[in-house]
Steps between C-alpha positions, in 0.01 A plus 500: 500500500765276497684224292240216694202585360600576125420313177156415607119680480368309870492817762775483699359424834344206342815382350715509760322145675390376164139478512228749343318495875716518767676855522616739746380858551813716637492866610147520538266674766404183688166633624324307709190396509255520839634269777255248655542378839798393622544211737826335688822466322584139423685304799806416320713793306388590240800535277558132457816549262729843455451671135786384297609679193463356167713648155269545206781802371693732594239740497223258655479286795221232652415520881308205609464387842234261655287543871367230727100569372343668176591870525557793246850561349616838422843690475602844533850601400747767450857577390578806706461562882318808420219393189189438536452111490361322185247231497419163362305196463385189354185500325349235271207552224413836756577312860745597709717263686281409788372143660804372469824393685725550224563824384694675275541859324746625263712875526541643147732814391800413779777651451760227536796792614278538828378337835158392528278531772153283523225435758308166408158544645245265616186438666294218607143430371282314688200539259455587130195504365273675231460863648658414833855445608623508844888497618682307762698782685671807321772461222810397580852624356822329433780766399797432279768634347681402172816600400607629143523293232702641266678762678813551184342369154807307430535331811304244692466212760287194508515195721343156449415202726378163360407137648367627844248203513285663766807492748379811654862544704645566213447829431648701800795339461520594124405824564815550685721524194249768311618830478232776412440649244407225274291584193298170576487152650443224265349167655587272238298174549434240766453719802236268588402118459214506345172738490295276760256807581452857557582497874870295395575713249423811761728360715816389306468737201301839570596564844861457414474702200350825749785414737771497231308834358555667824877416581634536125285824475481401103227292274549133426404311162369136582600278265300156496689224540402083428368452876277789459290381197426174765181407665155640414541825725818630203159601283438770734882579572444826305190574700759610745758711252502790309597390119659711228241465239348181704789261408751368707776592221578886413759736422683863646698735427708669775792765306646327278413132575240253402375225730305212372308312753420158377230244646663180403205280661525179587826243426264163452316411187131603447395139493705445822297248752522751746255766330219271385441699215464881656804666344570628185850667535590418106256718368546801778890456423415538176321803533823654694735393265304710236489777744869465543561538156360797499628661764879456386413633170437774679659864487469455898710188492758531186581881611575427879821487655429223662259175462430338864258180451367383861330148473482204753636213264821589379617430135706243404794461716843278492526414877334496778644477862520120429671530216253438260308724265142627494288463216144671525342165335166636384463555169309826581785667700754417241281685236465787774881511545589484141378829447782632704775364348520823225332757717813631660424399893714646742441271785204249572414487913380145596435274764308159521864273529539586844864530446647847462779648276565634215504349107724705253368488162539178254426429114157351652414821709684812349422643846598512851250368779545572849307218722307600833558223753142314676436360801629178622262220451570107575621426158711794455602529896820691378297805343508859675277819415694776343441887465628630170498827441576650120654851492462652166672811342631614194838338585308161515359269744632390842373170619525372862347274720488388847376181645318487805835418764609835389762378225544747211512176269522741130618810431512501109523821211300493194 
């Protein structure tokens, strides 16, 4: 078993997505049951996005992928050419994933030193009813390959974009600069406008996510940004994601480092005119901050070599590419924040300002940031996307970034 699942009684299937109902069965049989009548396959393909690859822990990763009608969701997976392949799926209160578009299964026991490769499986339904189901077509396969993780226990790579804003064009031009391997990807915040509905966020979120999956060969972590938690559909955002323990905030361990994902939520007031009463981000940041509190108390966070916090809003910091300096104004992220000031952090990853660079520590913020850059918008025409990538070994941390023309803009040791 490892390190995730320890200092609680909940099994460990059900604790990895944080609910008592929803959990995944892994290296069983996968009998089936007998198959009704099949009809047609659907007209359009059935895989509407890729899978991409979500980090739960070194040791665990999410698959979730959607298709163009409801459908079954299964994986099978394996870490050498030659073994026989493992299974998995999503079931809920003794249902497996099935009428649905949006699927998603989870791979326990990896072993982050080796590849990984997985078959997502689908198949149309056309009819489910009691006793009877009947199929659209046979199941269809997408095949994948991930690399290693964690290939050297005391070294690792991870990259992080921020402030796409739906601009889909972004991304092969950012994927340019990444060299593989790459532990993970973090998408920290504001990769799309807002959550208008299920077929938007397929488009600008999930279907890059599988695309990004595929040419990194390497997990992401999504980290929500402000623009996410906007419009009605960002209540079913996490319909579409695989969660460690069902929140959008978490924690790994990969060697001898400890990453800190934060969910810093939205940058506007609670009472704000523009929410009409429908958020309640002070008492959810609340929540975190006690969470946070706990987790750099512990043995996993004070004994690490290093203390990587990823979040979307950044700290306080002196200047920004105008000169001036940044203050997260809400009273709930300056509570959040002032937790770090004596836990030691090593380096804070944000995005959010749009401008990119690097902040050395100050009396304020005992602690470096490094800022991703965002998309250019028409109050900040002078912004450009960045790739940062985060090399991390027992020497210390390398930090550089390029911005989308190609300019290595930072190339900074911690």
């Amino acid at each position: 078993q490892s390190s995730f699942a320890k200092g609680g009684d909940v099994n460990r299937r059900e604790f990895l997505m944080g609910t008592l109902s929803a959990t995944v069965v892994a290296g069983a049989s996968g009998a089936k049951g007998a198959e009704q009548t099949s009809t047609a396959k659907p007209a359009e393909p059935l895989f509407a996005t890729k899978p991409h690859a979500q980090l739960m822990a070194p040791d665990v990763v999410a698959l979730a992928w959607e298709t163009s009608v409801e459908a079954t969701g299964r994986v099978t997976w394996r870490q050498d050419e030659n073994a026989a392949w493992r299974e998995g799926w999503w079931e809920t209160d003794g249902l497996k994933d099935a009428n649905d578009t949006k699927h998603r299964s989870v791979l326990e026991g990896v072993d982050p030193s080796k590849p990984i490769w997985f078959r997502a499986h689908s198949r149309a339904i056309a009819e489910n009813k009691a006793y009877w189901v009947k199929y659209a077509g046979e199941e269809e396969t997408y095949e994948g390959r991930l690399d290693p993780f964690l290939p050297d226990p005391t070294a690792f790579s991870f990259a992080m974009v921020n402030d796409i804003h739906a601009h889909l064009g972004t991304y092969p031009k950012l994927l340019a600069f990444l060299e593989r391997p790459v532990a993970f990807t973090a998408f920290a915040g504001d990769i799309i406008r807002e959550s208008w509905s299920a077929d938007y966020v397929r488009q600008k979120l999930i279907a890059p996510l599988g695309d990004w999956t595929e040419a990194s060969r390497a997990p992401i972590w999504y980290v929500r940004g402000n623009h996410e938690t906007r419009a009605g559909y960002a209540r079913h955002l996490r319909d579409h994601l695989a969660l460690q323990h069902g929140h959008y905030y978490g924690a790994v361990t990969f060697g001898e480092t400890r990453i800190v994902f934060l969910d810093t939520g939205e940058d506007k007031e609670d009472s704000h005119r523009e929410y009409f009463g429908t958020v309640a981000f002070d008492h959810y940041l609340a929540r975190q901050t006690d969470w946070l509190k706990r987790e750099v108390a512990s043995d996993a966070w004070t004994q690490a070599r290093h203390r990587i916090v990823i979040g979307h809003i950044p700290p306080f910091v002196r200047k920004t590419g105008n000169g001036q300096s940044f203050d997260p104004f809400q009273p709930r992220l300056r509570t959040l924040f002032k937790v770090l000031e004596t836990a030691k952090v090593s380096l804070f990853c944000a995005g959010h300002l749009h401008r990119s660079g690097y902040e050395a520590p100050i009396p304020e913020r005992p602690y470096p940031i490094i800022i991703g850059g965002g998309q250019a918008t028409d109050k900040i025409a002078w912004a450009q996307p960045t790739l940062t990538r985060v090399d991390v070994s027992a020497k210390g941390l390398r930090i550089r970034q390029w911005r989308i023309d190609g300019t290595l803009q930072l190339d900074q040791r911690l």
